[in-house]
ZADO-1210 file (C-alpha; in nm, 4 decimals, padded with zeros to 6 digits):
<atoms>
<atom x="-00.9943" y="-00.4973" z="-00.0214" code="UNK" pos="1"/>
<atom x="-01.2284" y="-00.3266" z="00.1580" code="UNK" pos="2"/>
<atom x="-01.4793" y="-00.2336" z="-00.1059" code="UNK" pos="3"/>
<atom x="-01.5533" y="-00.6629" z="-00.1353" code="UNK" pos="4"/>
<atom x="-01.5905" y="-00.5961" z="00.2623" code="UNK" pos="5"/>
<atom x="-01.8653" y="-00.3009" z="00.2468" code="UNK" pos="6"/>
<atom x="-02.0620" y="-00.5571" z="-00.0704" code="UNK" pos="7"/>
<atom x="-02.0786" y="-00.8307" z="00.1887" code="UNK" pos="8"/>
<atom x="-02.2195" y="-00.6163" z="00.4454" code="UNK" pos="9"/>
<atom x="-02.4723" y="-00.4233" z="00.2373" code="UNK" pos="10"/>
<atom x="-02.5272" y="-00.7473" z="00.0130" code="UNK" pos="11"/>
<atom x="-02.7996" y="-00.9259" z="00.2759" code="UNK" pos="12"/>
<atom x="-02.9722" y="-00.5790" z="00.2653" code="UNK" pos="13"/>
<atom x="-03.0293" y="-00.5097" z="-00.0887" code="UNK" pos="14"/>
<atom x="-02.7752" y="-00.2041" z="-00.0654" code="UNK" pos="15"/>
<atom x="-02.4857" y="-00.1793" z="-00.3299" code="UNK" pos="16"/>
<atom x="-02.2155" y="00.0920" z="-00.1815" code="UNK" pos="17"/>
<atom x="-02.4222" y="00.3443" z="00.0165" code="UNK" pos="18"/>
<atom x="-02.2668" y="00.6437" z="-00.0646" code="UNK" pos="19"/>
<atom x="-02.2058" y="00.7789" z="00.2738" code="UNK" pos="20"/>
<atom x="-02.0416" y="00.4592" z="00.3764" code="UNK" pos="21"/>
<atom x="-01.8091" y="00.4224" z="00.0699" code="UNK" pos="22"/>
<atom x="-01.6553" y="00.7134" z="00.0415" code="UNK" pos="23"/>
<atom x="-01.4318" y="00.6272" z="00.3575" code="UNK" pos="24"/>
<atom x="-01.4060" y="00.2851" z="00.2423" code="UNK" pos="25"/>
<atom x="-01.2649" y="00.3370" z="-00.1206" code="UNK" pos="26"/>
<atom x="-00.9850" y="00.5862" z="00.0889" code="UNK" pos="27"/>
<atom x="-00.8524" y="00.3110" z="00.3196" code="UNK" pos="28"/>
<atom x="-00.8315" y="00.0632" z="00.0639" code="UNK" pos="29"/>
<atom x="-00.5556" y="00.3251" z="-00.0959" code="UNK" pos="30"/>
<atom x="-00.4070" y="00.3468" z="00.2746" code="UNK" pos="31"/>
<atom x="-00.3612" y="-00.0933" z="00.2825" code="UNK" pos="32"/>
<atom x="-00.2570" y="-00.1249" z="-00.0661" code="UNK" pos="33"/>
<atom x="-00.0026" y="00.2217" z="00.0294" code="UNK" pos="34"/>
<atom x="00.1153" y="-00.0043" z="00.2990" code="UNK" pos="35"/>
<atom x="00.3099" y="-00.2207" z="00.0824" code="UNK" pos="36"/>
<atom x="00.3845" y="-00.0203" z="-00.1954" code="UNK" pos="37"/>
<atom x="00.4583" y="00.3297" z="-00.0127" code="UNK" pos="38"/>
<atom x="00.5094" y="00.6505" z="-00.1253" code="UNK" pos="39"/>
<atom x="00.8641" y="00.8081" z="-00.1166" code="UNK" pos="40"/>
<atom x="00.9490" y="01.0886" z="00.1027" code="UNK" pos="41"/>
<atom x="01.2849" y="01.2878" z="00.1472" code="UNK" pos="42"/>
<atom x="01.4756" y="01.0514" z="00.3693" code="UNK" pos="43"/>
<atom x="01.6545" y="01.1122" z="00.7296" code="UNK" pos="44"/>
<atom x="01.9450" y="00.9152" z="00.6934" code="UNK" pos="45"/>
<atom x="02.1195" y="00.8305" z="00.3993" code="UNK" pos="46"/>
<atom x="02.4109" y="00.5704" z="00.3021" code="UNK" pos="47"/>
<atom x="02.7207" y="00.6718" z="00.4367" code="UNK" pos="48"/>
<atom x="02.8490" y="00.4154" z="00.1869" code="UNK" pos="49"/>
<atom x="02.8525" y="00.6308" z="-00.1557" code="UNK" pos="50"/>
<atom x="03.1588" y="00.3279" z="-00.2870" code="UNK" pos="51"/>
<atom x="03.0740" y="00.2234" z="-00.6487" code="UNK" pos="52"/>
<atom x="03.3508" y="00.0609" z="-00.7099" code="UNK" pos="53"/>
<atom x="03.3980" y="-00.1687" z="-00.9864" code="UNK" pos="54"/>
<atom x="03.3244" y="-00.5213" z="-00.8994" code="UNK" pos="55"/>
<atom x="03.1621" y="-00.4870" z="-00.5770" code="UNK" pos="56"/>
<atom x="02.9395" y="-00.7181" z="-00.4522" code="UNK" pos="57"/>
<atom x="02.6594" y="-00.4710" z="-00.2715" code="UNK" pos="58"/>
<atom x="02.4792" y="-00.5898" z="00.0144" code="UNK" pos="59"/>
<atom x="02.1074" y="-00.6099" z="00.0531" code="UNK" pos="60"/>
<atom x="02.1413" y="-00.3309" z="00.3394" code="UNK" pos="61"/>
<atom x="02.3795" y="-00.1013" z="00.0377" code="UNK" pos="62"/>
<atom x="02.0950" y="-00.1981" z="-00.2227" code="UNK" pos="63"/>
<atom x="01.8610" y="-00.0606" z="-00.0158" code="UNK" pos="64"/>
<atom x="02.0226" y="00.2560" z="00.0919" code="UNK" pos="65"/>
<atom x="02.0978" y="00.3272" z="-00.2533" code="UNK" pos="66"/>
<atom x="01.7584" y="00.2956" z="-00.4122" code="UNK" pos="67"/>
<atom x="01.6170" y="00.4987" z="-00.0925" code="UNK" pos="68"/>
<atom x="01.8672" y="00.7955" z="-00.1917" code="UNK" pos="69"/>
<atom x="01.7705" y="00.7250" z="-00.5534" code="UNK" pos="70"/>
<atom x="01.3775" y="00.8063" z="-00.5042" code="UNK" pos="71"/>
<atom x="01.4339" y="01.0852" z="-00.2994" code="UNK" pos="72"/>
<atom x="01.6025" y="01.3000" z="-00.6153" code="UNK" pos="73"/>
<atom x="01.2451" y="01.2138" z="-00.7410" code="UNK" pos="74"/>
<atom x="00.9528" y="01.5351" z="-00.6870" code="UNK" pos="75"/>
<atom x="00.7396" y="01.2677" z="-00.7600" code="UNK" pos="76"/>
<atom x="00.6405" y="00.9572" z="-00.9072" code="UNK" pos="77"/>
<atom x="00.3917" y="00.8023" z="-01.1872" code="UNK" pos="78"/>
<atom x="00.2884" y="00.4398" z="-01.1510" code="UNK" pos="79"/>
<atom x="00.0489" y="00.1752" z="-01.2633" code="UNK" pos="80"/>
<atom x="-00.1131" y="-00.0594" z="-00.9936" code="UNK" pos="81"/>
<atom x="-00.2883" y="-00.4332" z="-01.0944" code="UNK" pos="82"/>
<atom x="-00.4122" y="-00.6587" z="-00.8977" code="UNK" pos="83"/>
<atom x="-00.6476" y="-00.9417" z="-00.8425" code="UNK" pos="84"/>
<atom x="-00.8266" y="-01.0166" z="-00.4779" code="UNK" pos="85"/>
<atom x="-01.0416" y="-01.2966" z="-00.3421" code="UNK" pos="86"/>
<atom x="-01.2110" y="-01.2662" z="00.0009" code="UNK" pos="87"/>
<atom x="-01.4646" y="-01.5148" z="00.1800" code="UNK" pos="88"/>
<atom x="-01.7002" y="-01.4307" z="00.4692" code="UNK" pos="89"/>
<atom x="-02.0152" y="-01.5633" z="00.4875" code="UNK" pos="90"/>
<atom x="-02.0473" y="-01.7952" z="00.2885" code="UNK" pos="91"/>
<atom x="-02.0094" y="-01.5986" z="00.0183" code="UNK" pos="92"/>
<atom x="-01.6735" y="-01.5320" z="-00.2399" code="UNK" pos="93"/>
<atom x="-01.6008" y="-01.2382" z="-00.3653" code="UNK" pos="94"/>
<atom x="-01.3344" y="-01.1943" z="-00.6790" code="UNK" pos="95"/>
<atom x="-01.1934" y="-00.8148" z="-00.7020" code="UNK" pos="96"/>
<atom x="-00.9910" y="-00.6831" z="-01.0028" code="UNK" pos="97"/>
<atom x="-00.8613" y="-00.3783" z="-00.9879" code="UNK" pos="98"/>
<atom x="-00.6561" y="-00.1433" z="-01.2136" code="UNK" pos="99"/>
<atom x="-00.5436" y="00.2113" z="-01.1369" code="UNK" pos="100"/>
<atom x="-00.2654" y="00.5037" z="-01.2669" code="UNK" pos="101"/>
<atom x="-00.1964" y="00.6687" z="-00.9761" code="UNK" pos="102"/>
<atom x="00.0447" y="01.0191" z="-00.9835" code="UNK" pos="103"/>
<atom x="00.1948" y="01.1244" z="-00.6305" code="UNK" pos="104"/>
<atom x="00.4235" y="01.3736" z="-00.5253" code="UNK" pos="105"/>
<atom x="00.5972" y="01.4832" z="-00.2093" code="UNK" pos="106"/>
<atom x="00.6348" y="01.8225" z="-00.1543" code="UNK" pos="107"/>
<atom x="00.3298" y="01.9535" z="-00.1275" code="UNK" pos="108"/>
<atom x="00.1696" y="01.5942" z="-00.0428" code="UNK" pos="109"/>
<atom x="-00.0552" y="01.5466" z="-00.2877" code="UNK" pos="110"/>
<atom x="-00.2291" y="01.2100" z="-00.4645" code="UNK" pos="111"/>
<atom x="-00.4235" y="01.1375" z="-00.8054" code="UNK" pos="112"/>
<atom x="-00.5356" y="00.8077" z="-00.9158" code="UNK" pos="113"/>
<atom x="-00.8114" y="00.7073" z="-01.2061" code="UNK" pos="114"/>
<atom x="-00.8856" y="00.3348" z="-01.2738" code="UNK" pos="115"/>
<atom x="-01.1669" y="00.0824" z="-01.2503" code="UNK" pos="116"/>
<atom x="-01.2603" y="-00.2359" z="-01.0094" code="UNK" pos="117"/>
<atom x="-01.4192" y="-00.5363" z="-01.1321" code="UNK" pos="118"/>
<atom x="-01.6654" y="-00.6723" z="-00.8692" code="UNK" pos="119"/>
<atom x="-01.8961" y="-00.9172" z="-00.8835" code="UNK" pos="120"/>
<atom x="-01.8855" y="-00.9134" z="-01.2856" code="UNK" pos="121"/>
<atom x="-01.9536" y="-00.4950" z="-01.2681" code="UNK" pos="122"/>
<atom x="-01.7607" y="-00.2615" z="-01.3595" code="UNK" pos="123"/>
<atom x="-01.6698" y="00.0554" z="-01.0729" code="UNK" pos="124"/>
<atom x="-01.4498" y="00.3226" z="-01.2563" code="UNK" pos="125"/>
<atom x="-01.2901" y="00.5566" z="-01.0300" code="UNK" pos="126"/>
<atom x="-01.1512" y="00.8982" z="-00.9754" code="UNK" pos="127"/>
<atom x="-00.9716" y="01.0439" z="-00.6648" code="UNK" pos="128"/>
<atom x="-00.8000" y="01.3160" z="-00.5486" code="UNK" pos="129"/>
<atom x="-00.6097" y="01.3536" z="-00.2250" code="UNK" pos="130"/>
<atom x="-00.4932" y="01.7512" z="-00.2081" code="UNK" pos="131"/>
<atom x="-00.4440" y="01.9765" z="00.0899" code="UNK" pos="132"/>
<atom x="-00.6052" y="01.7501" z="00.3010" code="UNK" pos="133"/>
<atom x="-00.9112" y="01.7015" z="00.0872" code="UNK" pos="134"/>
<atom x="-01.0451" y="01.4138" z="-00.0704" code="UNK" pos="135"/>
<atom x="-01.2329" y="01.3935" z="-00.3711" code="UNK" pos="136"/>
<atom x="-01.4192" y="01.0935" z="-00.5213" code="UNK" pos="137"/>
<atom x="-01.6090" y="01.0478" z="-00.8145" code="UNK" pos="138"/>
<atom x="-01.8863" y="00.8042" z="-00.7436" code="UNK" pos="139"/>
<atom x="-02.1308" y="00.7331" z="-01.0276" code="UNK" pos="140"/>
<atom x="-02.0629" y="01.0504" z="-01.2242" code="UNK" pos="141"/>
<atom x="-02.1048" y="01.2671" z="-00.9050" code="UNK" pos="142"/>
<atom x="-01.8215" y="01.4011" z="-00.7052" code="UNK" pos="143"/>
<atom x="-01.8192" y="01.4164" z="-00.3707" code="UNK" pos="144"/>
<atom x="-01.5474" y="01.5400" z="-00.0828" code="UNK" pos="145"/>
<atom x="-01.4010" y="01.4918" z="00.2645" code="UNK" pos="146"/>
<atom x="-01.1602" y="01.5976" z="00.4840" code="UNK" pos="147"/>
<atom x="-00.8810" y="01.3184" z="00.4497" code="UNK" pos="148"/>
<atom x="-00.8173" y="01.1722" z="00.7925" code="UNK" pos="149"/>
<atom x="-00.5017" y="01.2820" z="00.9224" code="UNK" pos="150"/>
<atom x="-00.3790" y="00.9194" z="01.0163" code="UNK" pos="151"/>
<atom x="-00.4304" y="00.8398" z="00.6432" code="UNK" pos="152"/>
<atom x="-00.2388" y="01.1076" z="00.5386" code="UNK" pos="153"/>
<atom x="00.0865" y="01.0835" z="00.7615" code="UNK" pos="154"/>
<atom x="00.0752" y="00.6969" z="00.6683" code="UNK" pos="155"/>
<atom x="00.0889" y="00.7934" z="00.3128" code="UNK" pos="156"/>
<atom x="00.3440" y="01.0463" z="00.3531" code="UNK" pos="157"/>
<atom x="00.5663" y="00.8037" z="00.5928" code="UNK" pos="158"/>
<atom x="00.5639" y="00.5008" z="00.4168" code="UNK" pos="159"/>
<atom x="00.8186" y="00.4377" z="00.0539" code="UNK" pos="160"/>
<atom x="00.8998" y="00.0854" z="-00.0521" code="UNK" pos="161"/>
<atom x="01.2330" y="00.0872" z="00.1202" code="UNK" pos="162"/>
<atom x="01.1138" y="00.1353" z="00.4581" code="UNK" pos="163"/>
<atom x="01.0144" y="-00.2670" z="00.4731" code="UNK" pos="164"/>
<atom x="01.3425" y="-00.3703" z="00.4520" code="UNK" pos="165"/>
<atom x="01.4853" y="-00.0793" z="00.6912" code="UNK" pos="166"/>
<atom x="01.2648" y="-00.1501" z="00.9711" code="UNK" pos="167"/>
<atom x="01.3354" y="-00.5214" z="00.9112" code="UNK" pos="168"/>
<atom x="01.7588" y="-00.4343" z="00.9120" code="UNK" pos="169"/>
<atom x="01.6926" y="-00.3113" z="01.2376" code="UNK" pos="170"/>
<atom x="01.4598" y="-00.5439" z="01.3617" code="UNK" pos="171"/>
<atom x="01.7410" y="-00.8097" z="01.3085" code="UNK" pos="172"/>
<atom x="02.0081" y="-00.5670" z="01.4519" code="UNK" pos="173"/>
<atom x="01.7488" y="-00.5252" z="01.7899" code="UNK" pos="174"/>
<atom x="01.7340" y="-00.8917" z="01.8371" code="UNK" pos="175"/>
<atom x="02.1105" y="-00.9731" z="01.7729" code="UNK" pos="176"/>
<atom x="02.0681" y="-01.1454" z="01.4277" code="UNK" pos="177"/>
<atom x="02.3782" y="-01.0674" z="01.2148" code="UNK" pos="178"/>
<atom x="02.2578" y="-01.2003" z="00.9074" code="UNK" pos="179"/>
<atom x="01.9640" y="-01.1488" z="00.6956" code="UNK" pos="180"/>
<atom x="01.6960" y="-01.4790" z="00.7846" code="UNK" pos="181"/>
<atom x="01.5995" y="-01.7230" z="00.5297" code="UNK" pos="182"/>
<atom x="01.2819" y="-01.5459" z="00.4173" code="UNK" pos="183"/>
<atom x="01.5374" y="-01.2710" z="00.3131" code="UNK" pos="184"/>
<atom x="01.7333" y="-01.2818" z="-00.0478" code="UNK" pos="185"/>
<atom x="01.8507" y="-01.0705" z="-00.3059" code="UNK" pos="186"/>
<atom x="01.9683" y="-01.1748" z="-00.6673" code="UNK" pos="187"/>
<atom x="02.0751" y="-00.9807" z="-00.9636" code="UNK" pos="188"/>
<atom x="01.8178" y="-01.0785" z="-01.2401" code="UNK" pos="189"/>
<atom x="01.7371" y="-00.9144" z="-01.6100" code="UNK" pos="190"/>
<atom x="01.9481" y="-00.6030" z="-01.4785" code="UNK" pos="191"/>
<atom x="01.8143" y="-00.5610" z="-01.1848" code="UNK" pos="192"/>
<atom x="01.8197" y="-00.6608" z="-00.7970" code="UNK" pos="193"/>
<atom x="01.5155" y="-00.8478" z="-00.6618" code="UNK" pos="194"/>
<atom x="01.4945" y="-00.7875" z="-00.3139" code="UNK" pos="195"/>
<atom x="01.2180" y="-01.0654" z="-00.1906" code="UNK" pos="196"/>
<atom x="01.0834" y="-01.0916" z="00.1643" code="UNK" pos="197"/>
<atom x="00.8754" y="-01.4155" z="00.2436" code="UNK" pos="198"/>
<atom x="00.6604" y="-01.4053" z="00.5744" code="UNK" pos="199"/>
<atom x="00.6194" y="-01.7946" z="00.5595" code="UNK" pos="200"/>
<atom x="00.9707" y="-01.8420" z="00.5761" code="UNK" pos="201"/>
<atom x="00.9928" y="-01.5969" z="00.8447" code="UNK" pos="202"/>
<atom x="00.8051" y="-01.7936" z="01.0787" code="UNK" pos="203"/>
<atom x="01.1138" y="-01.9949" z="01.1946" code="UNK" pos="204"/>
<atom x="01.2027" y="-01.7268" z="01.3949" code="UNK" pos="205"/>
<atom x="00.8916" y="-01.6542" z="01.6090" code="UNK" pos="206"/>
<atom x="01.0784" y="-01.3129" z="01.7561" code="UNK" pos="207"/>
<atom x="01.0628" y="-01.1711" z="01.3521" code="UNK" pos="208"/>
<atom x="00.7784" y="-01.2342" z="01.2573" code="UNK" pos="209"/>
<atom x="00.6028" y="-01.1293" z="01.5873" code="UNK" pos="210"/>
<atom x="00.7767" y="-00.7813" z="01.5742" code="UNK" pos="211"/>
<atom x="00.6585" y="-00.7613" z="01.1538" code="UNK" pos="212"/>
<atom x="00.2587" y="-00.8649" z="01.2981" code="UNK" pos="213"/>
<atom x="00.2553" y="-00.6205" z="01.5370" code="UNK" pos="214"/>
<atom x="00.4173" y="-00.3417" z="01.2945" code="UNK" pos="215"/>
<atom x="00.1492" y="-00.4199" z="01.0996" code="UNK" pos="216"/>
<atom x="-00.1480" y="-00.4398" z="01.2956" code="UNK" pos="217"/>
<atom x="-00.0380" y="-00.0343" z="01.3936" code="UNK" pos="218"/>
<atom x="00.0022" y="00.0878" z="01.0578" code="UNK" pos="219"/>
<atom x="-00.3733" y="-00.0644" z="01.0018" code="UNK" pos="220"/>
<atom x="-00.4794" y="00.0466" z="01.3316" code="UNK" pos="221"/>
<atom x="-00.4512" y="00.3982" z="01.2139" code="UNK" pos="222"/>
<atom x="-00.7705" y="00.4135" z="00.9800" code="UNK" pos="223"/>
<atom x="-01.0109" y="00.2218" z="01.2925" code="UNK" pos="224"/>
<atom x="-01.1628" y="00.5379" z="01.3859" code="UNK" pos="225"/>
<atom x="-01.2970" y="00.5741" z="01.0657" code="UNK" pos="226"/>
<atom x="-01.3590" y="00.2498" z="00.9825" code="UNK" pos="227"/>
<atom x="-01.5655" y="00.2436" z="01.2952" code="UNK" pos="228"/>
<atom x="-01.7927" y="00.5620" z="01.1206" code="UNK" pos="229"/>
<atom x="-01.8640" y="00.3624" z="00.8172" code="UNK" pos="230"/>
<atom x="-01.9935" y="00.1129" z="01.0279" code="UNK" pos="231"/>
<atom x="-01.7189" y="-00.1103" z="00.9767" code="UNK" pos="232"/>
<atom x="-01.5766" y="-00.2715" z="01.3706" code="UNK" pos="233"/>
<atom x="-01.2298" y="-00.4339" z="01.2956" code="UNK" pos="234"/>
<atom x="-01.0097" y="-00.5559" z="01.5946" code="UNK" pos="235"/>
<atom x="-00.6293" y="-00.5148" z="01.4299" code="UNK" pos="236"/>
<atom x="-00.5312" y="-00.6637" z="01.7771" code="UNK" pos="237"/>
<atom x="-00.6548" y="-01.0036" z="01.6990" code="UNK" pos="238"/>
<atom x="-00.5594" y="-00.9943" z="01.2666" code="UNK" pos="239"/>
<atom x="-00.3788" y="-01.2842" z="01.1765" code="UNK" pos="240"/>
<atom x="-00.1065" y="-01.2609" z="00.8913" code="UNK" pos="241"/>
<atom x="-00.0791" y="-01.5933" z="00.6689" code="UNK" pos="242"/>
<atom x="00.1587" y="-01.4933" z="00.3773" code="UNK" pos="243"/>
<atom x="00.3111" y="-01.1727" z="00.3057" code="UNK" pos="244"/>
<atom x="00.5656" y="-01.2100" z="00.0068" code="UNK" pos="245"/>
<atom x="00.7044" y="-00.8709" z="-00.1931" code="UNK" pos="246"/>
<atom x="00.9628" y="-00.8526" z="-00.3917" code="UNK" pos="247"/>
<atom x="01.1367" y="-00.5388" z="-00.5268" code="UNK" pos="248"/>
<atom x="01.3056" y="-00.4915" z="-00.8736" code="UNK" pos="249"/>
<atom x="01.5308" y="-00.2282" z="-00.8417" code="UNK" pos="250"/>
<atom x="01.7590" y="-00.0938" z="-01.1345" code="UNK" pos="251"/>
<atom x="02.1212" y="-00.2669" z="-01.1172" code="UNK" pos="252"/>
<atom x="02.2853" y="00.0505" z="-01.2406" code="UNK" pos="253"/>
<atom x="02.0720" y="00.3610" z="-01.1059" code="UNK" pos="254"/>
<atom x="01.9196" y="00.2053" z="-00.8170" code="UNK" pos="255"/>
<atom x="01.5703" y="00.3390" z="-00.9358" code="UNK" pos="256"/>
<atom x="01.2720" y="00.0674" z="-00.8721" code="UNK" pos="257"/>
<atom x="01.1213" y="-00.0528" z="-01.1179" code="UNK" pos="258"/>
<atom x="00.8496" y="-00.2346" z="-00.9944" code="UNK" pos="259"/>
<atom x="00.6914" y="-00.4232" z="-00.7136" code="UNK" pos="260"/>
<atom x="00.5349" y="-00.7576" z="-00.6447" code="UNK" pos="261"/>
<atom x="00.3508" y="-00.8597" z="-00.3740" code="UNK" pos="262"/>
<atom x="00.1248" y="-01.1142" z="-00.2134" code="UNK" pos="263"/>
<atom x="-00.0981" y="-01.1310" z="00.0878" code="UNK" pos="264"/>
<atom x="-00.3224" y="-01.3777" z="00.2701" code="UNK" pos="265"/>
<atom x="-00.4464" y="-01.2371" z="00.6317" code="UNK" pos="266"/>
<atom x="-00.7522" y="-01.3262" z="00.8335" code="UNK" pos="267"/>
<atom x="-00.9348" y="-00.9948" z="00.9490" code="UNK" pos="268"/>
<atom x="-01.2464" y="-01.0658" z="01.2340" code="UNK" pos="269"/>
<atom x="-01.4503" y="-00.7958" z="01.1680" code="UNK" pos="270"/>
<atom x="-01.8325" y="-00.7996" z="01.3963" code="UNK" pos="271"/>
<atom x="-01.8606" y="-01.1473" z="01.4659" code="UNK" pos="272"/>
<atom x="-01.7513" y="-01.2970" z="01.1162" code="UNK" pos="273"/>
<atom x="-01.3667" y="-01.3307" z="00.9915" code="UNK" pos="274"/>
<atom x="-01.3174" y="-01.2586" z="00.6722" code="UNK" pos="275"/>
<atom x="-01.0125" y="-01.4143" z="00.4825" code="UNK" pos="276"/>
<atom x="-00.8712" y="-01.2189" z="00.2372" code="UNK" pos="277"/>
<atom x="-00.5835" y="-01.2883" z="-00.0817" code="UNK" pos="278"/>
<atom x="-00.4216" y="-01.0496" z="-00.2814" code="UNK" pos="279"/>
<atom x="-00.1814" y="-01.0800" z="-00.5708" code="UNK" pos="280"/>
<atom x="-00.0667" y="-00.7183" z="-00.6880" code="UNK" pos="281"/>
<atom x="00.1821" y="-00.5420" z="-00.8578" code="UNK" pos="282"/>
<atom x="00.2947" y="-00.1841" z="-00.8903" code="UNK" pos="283"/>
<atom x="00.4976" y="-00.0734" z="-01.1897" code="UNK" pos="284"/>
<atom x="00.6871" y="00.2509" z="-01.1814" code="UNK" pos="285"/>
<atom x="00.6309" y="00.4680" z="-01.4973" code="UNK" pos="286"/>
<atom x="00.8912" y="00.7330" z="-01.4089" code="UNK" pos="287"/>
<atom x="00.9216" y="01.0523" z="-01.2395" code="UNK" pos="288"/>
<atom x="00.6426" y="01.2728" z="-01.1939" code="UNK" pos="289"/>
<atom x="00.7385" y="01.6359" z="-01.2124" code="UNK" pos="290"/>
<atom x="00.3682" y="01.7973" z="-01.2389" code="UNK" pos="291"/>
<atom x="00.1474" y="01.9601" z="-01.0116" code="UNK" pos="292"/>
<atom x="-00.1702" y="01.7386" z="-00.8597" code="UNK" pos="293"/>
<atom x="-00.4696" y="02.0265" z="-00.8468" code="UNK" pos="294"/>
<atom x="-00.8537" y="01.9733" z="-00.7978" code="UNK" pos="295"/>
<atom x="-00.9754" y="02.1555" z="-01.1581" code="UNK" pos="296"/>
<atom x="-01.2395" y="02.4059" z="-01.0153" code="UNK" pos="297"/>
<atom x="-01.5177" y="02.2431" z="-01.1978" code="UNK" pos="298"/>
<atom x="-01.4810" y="01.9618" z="-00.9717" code="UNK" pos="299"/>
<atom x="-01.4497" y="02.1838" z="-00.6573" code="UNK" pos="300"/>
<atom x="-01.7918" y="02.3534" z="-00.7429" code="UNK" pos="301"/>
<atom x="-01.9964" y="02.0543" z="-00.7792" code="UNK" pos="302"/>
<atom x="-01.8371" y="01.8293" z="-00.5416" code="UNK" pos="303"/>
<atom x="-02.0825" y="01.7756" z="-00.2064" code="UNK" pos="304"/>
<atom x="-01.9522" y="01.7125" z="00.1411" code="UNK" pos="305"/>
<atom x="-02.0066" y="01.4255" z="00.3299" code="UNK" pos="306"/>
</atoms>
């Protein structure tokens, strides 16, 4: 997302991805796409509910619960991210696909992704490494390295697919709903439950979707400061959120996701222009991921700081 951002603002100048600025760029893009997808984390509460009886219709809230305990049995996890973006500013269009295998685990925190980005009918490959609060990129054969910001980090470490619908349970629990709101639904399909919330059907009830903005524009607010350093001057306060749709395919008999997809259309005004950006993505989990995430020391010794 915020690669096509950096283009447009280095476009008019004859600049392609100054290094300096990038860097910090290609990280938050992993912190809004993290936003949706989430890593797991050992939870704090767990279902009290631990019932399988035969024949039992689950609830959405039970579904939940149980693929929350599910992924926290997990060290880690190995998945495959796709996606295609579109974002206009300008004038100007700019189509983004992207395609990365991304390994994460939990305990230590640790993150390692390899893929490429088609942009502007080029082709980016990339390698990162997120390790004791390091990051390393490789940017056109050359590695370079940061200290990951620490708001980046905890957002990473907080977030796991489940916590969407958790914060939503008790969003509806805050504001007296008893049941779950049109734009949330749950059916058993192909062996699994798909677990779908639709912002645009949200909207009905101005008090839910308000609380799910604002939710939103903090988890984003997190990375301004250094959005601000690579000269980037986004207002979260006034981001406007057309269409958020994900839906979650979660294993009918162990509860383990499968995969996730998800859909976004928000409005970001960013010095003096607004830039409307689309997403379609989807995040397949490959399994558990029992290894150990380490920088080789090749890497260490030639990386340069930033």
């Amino acid at each position: 997302m915020l690669e096509s951002i950096m283009y447009i603002l280095n476009y008019e100048k004859g600049e392609t991805y100054m290094k300096k600025r990038l860097f910090p760029v290609l990280a938050m893009f992993m912190v809004l796409s993290m936003i949706f997808v989430g890593c797991s984390q050992p939870a704090e509460n767990k279902t009290a509910d631990a019932d399988q009886a035969n024949n039992k219709e689950l609830t959405l809230t039970e579904v939940m619960n149980k693929a929350d305990e599910a992924m926290t049995k997990q060290k880690g996890a190995s998945y495959k991210m796709d996606g295609k973006q579109k974002m206009g500013a300008m004038g100007m269009t700019i189509d983004t696909d992207f395609s990365f295998d991304i390994n994460v685990t939990n305990e230590p925190q640790a993150m390692y992704m390899k893929g490429k980005m088609e942009l502007m009918g080029q082709s980016m490959p990339m390698e990162m490494y997120f390790v004791d609060n390091m990051m390393y990129q490789n940017m056109e054969g050359n590695w370079v390295k940061m200290n990951a910001p620490a708001e980046m980090m905890d957002q990473m470490a907080k977030e796991k697919p489940s916590d969407t619908f958790k914060k939503l349970d008790a969003l509806l629990k805050k504001i007296g709903v008893e049941k779950e709101p049109k734009g949330v639904t749950m059916k058993k399909e192909n062996g699994t439950y798909v677990v779908t919330i639709d912002s645009t059907q949200l909207e009905g009830d101005q008090n839910i979707f308000d609380e799910m903005l604002k939710e939103m524009q903090g988890q984003l607010g997190a990375s301004t400061k250094e959005l601000k350093d690579a000269g980037m001057n986004i207002d979260y306060s006034k981001m406007k959120i057309d269409k958020i749709k994900q839906a979650m395919h979660i294993d009918e008999k162990t509860f383990e996701l499968k995969f996730v997809d998800q859909e976004i259309k928000m409005t970001v005004p960013m010095d003096q222009e607004n830039f409307v950006i689309e997403q379609t993505m989807k995040a397949t989990v490959n399994g558990a991921f029992d290894g150990k995430i380490e920088v080789p020391e090749d890497v260490k010794k030639k990386a340069t700081s930033l």
